[in-house]
C-alpha positions as CSV (number, residue, x, y, z in Angstrom):
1,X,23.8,2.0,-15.1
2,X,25.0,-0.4,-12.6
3,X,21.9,-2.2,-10.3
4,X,22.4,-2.8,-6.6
5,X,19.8,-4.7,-5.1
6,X,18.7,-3.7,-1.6
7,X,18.9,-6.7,0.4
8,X,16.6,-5.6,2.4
9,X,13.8,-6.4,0.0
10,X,11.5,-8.7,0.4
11,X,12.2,-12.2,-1.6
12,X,9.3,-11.9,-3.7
13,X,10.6,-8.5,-4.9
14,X,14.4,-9.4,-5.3
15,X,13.2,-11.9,-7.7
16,X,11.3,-9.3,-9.7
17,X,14.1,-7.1,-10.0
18,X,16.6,-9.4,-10.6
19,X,14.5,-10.6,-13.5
20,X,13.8,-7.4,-14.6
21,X,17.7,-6.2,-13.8
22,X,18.3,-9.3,-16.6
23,X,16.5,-7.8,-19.0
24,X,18.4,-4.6,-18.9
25,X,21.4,-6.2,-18.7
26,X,20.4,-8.1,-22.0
27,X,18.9,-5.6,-24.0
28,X,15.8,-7.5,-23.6
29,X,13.0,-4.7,-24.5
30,X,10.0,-7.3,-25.5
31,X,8.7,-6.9,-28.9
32,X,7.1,-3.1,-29.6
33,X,3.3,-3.2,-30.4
34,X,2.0,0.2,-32.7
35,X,0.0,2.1,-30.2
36,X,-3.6,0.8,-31.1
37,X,-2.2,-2.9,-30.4
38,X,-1.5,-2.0,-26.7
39,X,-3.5,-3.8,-24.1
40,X,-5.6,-1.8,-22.1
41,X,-5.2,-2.2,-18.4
42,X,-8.6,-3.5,-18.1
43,X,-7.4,-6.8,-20.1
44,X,-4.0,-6.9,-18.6
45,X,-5.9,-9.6,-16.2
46,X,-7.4,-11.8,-19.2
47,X,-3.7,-11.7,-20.4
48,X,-1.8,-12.4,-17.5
49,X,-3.4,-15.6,-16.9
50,X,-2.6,-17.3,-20.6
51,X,1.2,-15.7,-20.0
52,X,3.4,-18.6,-19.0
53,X,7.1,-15.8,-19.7
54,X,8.7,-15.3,-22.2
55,X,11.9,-16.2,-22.1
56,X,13.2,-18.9,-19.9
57,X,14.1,-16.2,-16.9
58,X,10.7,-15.2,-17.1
59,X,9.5,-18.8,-16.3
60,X,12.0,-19.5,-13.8
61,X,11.2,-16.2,-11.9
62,X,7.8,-16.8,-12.1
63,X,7.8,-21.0,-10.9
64,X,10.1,-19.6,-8.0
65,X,7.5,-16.9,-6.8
66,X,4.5,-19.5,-7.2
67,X,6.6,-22.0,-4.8
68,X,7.3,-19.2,-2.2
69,X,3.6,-19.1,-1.7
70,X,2.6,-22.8,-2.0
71,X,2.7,-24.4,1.5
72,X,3.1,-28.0,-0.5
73,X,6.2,-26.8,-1.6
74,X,10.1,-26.7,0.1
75,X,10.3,-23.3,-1.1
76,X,7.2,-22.0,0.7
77,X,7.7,-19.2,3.4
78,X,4.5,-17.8,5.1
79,X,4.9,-13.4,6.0
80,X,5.9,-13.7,9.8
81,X,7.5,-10.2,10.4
82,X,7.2,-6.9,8.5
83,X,11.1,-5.6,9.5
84,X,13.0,-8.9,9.2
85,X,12.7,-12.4,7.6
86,X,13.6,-15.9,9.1
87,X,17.5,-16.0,7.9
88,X,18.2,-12.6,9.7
89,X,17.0,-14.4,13.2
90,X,19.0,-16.2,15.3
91,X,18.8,-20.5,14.9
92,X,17.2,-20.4,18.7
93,X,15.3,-17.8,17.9
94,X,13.5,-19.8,14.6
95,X,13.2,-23.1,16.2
96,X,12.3,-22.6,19.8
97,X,9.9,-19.1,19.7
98,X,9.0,-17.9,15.4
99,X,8.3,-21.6,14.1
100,X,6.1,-22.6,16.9
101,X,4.2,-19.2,17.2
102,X,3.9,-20.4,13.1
103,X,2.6,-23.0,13.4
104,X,-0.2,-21.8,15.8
105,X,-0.5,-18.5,13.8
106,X,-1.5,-20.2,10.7
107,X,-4.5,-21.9,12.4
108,X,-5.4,-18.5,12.8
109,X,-5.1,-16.4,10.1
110,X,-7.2,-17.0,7.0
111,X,-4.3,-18.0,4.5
112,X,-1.1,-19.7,5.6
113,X,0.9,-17.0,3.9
114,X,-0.7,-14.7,6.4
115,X,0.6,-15.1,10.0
116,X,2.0,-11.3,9.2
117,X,-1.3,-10.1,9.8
118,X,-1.3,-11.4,13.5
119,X,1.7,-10.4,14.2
120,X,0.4,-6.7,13.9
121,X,-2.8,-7.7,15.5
122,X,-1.1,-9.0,18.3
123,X,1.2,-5.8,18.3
124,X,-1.0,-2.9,18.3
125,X,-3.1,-5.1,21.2
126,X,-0.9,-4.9,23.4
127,X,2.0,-2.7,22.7
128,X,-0.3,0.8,21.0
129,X,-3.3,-0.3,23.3
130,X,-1.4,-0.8,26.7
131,X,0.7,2.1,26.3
132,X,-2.7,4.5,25.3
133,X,-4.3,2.8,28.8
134,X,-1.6,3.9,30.7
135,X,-1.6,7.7,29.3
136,X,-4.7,8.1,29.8
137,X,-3.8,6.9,33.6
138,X,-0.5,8.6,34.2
139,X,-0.1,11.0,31.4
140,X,3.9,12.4,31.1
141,X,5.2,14.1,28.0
142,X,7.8,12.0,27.4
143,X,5.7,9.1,27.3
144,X,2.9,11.2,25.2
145,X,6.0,11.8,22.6
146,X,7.2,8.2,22.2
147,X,3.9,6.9,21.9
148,X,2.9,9.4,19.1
149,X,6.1,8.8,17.4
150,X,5.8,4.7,17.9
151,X,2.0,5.4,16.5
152,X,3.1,7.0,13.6
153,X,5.8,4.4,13.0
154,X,3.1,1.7,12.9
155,X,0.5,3.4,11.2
156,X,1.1,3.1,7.5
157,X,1.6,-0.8,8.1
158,X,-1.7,-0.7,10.0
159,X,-3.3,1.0,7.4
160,X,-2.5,-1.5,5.2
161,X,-3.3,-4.6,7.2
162,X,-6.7,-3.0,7.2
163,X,-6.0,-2.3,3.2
164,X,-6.5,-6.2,2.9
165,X,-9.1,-6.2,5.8
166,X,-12.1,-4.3,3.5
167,X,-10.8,-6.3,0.4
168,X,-10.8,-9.5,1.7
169,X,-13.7,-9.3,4.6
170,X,-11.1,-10.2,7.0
171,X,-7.7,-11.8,7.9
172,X,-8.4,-14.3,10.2
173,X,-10.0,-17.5,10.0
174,X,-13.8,-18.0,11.0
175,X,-13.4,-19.2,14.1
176,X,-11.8,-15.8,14.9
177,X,-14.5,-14.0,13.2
178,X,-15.6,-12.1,16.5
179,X,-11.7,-10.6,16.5
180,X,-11.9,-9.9,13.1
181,X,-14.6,-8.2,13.7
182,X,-13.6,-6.4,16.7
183,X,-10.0,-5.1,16.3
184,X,-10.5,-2.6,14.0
185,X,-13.2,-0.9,15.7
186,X,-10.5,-0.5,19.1
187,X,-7.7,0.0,17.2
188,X,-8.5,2.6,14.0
189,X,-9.0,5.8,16.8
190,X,-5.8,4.9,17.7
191,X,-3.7,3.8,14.5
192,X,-5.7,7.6,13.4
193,X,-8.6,6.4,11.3
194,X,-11.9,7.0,12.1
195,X,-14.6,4.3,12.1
196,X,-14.9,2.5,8.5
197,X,-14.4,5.4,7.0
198,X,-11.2,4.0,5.0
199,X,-14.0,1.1,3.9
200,X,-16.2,3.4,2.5
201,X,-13.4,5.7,1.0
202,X,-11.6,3.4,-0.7
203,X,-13.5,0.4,-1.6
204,X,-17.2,2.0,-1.8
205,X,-15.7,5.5,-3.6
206,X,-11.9,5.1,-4.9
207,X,-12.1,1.4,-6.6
208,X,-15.3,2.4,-8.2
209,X,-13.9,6.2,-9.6
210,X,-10.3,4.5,-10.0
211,X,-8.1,8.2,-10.1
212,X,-10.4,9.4,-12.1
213,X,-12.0,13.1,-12.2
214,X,-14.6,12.5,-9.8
215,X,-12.2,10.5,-7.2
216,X,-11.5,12.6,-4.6
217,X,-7.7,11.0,-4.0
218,X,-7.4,12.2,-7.9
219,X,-4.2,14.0,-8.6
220,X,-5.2,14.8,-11.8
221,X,-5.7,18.4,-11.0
222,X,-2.9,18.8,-9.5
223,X,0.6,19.4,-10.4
224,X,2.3,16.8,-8.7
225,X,5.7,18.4,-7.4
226,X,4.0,21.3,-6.2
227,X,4.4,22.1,-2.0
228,X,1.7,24.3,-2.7
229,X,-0.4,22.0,-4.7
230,X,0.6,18.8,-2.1
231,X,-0.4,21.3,1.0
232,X,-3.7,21.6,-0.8
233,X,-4.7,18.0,-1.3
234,X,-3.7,17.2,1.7
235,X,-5.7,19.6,4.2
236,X,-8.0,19.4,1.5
237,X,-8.5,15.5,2.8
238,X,-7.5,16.1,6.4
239,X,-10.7,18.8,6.7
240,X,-13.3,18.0,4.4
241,X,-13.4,14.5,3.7
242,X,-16.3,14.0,6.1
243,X,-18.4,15.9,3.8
244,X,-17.1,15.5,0.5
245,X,-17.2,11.8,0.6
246,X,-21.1,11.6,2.1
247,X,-22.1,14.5,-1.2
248,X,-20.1,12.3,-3.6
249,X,-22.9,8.9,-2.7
250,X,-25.8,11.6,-2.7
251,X,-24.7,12.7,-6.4
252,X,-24.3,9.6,-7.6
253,X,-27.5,8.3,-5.9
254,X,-25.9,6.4,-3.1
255,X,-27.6,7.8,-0.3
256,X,-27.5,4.6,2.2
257,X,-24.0,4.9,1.7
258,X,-24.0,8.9,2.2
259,X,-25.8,8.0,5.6
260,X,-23.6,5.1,6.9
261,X,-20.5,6.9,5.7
262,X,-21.4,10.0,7.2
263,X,-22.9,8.8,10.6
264,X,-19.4,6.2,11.0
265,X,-17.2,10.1,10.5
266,X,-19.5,11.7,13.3
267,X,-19.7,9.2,15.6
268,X,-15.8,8.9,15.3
269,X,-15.8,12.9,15.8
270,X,-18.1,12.9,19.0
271,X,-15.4,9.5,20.1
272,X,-12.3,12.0,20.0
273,X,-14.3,15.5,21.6
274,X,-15.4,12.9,24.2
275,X,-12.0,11.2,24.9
276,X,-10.0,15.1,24.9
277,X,-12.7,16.3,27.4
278,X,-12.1,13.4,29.8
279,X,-8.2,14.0,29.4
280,X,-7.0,16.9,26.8
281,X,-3.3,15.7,27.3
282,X,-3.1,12.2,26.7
283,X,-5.8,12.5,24.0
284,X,-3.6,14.7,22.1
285,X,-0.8,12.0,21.6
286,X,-3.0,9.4,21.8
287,X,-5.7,10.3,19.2
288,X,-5.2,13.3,17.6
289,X,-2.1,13.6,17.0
290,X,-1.7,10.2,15.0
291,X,-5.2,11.3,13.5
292,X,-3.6,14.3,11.8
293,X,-0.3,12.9,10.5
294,X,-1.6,9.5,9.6
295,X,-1.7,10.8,5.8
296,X,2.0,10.8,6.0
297,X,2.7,7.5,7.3
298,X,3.8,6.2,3.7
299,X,5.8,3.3,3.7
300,X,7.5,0.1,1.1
301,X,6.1,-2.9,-0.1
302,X,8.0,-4.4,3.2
303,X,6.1,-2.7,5.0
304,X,2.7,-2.0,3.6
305,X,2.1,-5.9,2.4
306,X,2.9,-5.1,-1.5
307,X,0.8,-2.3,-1.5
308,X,3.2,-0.8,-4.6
309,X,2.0,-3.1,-7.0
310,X,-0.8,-0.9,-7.0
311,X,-1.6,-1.3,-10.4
312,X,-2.2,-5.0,-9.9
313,X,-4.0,-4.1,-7.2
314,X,-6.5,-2.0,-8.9
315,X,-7.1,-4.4,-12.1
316,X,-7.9,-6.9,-9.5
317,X,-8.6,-5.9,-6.1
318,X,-9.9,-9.1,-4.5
319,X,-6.2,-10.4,-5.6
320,X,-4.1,-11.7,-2.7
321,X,-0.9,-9.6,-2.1
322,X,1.5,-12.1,-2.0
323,X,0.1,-13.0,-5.8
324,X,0.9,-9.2,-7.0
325,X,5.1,-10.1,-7.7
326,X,3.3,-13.6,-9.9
327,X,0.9,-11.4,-11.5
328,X,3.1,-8.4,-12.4
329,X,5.9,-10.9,-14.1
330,X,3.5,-12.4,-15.8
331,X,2.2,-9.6,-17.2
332,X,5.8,-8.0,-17.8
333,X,5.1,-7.9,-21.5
334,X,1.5,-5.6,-20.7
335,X,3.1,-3.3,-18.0
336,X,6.3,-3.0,-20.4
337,X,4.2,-1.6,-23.5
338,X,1.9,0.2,-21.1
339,X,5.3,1.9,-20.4
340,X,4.8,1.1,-16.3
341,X,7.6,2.8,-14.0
342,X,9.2,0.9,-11.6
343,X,11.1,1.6,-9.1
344,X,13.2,0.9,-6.7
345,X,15.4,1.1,-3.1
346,X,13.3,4.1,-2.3
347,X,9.8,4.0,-0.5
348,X,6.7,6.2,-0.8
349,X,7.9,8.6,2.0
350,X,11.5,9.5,-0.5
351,X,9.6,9.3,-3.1
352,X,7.1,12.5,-2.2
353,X,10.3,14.1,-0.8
354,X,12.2,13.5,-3.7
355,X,9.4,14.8,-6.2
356,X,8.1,18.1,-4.1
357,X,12.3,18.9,-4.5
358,X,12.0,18.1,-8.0
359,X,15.2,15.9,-8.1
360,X,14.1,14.1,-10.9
361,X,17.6,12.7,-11.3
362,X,17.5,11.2,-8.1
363,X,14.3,9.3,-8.9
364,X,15.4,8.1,-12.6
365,X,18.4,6.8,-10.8
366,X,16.2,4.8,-8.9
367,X,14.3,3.7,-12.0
368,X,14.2,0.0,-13.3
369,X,13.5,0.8,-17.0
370,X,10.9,-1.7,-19.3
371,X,10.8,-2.0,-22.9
372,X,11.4,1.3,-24.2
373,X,12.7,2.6,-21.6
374,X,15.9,0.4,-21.9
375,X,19.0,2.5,-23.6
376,X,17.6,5.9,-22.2
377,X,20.3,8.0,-20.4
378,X,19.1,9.4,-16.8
379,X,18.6,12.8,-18.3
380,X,16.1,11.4,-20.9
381,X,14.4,9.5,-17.9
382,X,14.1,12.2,-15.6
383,X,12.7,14.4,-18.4
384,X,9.7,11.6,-18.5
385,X,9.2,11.5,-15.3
386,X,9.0,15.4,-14.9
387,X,6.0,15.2,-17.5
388,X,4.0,12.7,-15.7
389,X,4.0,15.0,-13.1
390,X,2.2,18.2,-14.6
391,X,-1.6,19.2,-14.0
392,X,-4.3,18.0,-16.4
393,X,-6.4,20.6,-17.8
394,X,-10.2,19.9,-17.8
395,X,-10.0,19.8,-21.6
396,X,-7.4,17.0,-21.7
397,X,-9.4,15.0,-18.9
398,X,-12.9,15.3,-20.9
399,X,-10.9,13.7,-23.3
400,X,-9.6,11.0,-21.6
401,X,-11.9,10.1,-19.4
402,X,-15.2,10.6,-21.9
């Protein structure tokens, strides 16, 4: 199968799949462990810190993507922009506006890689914010339309700026502590949240139940290329989060957290009833709308600031996100004999769209196979990849999860 790397990728992730590409190419499947010599996922970190590579494209790969992120190094390139890097500017552009606005930025943010982070800030401000004040003060349709569809645009980035905001207690530096604060309180009604309640969904109840039977983003139940099945989980989230997630902290004896979660999801709730009484029009593009499609705004590791390294993520949540691309090669020999999928030239959107159609070849032609995976045809693959999908029964997740 012949590779073509999107160019549109982000550096760190051309590297990794050009590495990963090589061993492909090469034949290069690692060296098969028996099943009980696997690493679990909770030592994959333990190991990826005494892996140096294996082979000398491993190492090279892996010195490249630590350079990209040290700022003592030629190499190093802080995140400015989500949709373009510095070589697709114009020379003006770079010297006169993007590297001064840098080197202000990074005095900013928190890490130097950061200024990304910003950016958005700076974006939804003014752009989302300005454009909400003005419905509100001469609604038209048209308007009302553009800004719902611009929302939507921005919101699975937004969702992910805030992604690093509850891991890492912020983005910006401490002198910027009372915007750090601040933004997301104006800005989640808007983007489609509702007040903290991603904080307490995903760091307070997802991290700690990890996908697993009493997670309420579990798929485990589900079988995953069902419309039917997808409908479910979805309105399932969309209408009764506010009370599953507060019942979840009472059963497991969390009730502080049942209270704060559940008073941050009403107070939120009274917010949007008070806002459509004062103007029913503008309030539907402006808040409800982007409320109720915000579970579709999926987007790439461009995007979404390496968010699909999510296994890294999840063995290590506190982990910076430009570190996941270092981590995962490092840990190519874990992932490979944990038989890890990866994929890509295809983001999270396609990839729902392409597994509710169940074109499994589709996706196995956008598969980068590891380890075992090398040699298999795209039949074989898409075959694997149409097991993975299929429901657990409550037998087989006793089992697993005892």
């Amino acid at each position: 199968m012949d590779y073509q790397i999107n160019p549109y990728n982000t550096q760190p992730d051309i590297v990794v799949l050009e590495n990963l590409i090589q061993d492909v190419r090469t034949d290069t499947r690692g060296n098969p462990c028996a099943e009980k010599d696997k690493i679990p996922p909770e030592l994959i970190e333990k190991h990826s810190d005494q892996e140096k590579g294996e082979f000398d494209h491993d190492k090279q790969s892996i010195a490249l993507l630590k350079a990209y992120n040290n700022p003592e190094r030629i190499e190093f390139a802080p995140t400015v922009f989500t949709s373009w890097d510095d070589k697709d500017l114009p020379g003006w552009v770079n010297s006169y506006i993007v590297k001064p606005y840098t080197r202000l930025a990074t005095r900013i943010v928190r890490h130097p890689t950061d200024v990304v982070f910003l950016t958005h800030i700076l974006q939804y401000m003014t752009i989302n914010l300005g454009s909400a004040v003005c419905l509100y003060l001469n609604f038209s349709y048209i308007h009302g339309l553009l800004h719902t569809v611009y929302t939507v645009w921005c919101a699975g980035s937004f969702t992910l700026v805030m992604h690093q905001h509850i891991h890492g207690n912020g983005v910006l530096s401490k002198d910027w502590a009372w915007l750090d604060w601040s933004f997301p309180y104006v800005l989640e009604p808007l983007m489609g949240h509702t007040w903290d309640s991603y904080y307490y969904h995903h760091t307070k109840h997802h991290h700690v139940e990890s996908n697993g039977p009493d997670d309420l983003s579990s798929t485990i139940r589900y079988q995953r290329d069902d419309v039917l099945h997808f409908l479910h989980y979805y309105l399932r989230f969309l209408l009764f989060c506010w009370a599953e997630l507060p019942l979840y902290f009472i059963k497991k004896g969390k009730t502080n957290l049942a209270l704060r979660a559940f008073c941050s999801e009403m107070a939120s709730y009274v917010f949007l009833y008070c806002m459509t009484k004062l103007n029913p029009r503008a309030s539907t593009f402006v808040l409800l709308l982007p409320f109720a499609l915000l579970r579709f705004a999926l987007m790439s590791n461009r995007f979404c600031f390496n968010d699909g390294y999510h296994t890294a993520h999840h063995l290590n949540p506190r982990r910076h996100w430009r570190e996941h691309p270092v981590h995962f090669l490092q840990s190519k020999a874990a992932y490979r004999n944990g038989r890890a999928l990866v994929f890509h030239d295809i983001d999270y959107l396609m990839m729902t769209v392409r597994l509710l159609r169940k074109d499994y070849m589709h996706l196995a032609g956008r598969l980068v196979p590891m380890g075992d995976q090398i040699g298999m045809s795209q039949v074989e693959i898409a075959e694997m990849l149409r097991r993975k999908t299929r429901r657990f029964t409550e037998e087989e997740i006793q089992s697993k999860f005892r």
